[in-house]
C-alpha positions in Angstrom: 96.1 72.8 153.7 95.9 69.2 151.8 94.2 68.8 148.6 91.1 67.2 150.1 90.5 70.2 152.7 90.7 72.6 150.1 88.0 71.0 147.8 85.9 70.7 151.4 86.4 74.2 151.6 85.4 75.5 147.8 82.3 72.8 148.2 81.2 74.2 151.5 81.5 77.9 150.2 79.5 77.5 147.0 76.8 75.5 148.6 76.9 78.4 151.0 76.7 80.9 148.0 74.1 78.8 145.8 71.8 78.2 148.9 71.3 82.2 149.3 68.4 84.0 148.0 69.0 85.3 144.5 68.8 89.2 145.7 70.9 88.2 148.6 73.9 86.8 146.4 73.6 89.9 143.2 73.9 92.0 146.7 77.3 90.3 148.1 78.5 89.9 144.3 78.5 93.9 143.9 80.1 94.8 147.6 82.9 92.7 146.9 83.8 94.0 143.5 86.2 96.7 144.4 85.5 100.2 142.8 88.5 100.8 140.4 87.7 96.8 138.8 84.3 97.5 138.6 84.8 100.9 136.6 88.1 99.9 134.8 88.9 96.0 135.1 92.2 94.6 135.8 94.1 97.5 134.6 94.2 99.6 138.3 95.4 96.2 139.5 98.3 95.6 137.3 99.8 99.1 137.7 99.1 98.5 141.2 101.5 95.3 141.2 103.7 96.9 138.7 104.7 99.9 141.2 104.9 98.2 144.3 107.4 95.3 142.7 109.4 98.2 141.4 109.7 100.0 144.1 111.3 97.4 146.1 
């Protein structure tokens, strides 16, 4: 993917997102958060990375 498709891309997606009604993006924002980074941020995520790098 070139530069300029990419910033097509990102521009398309948060037009998309900003053009939503306000209840409708708070909605999409919450499902997407995974549970362990809602409840404990990044942390579950590094340990995560940490143990699957090791173990290979």
């Amino acid at each position: 993917m070139s530069g300029n498709d990419y910033v097509k891309f990102i521009t398309e997606e948060f037009v998309s997102y900003f053009n939503k009604p306000r209840e409708k993006r708070k909605k999409v924002k919450s499902v997407s958060m995974a549970y362990t980074n809602r409840w404990f941020g990044v942390l579950p995520l590094a340990i995560k990375t940490y143990v699957k790098k090791t173990n290979n």
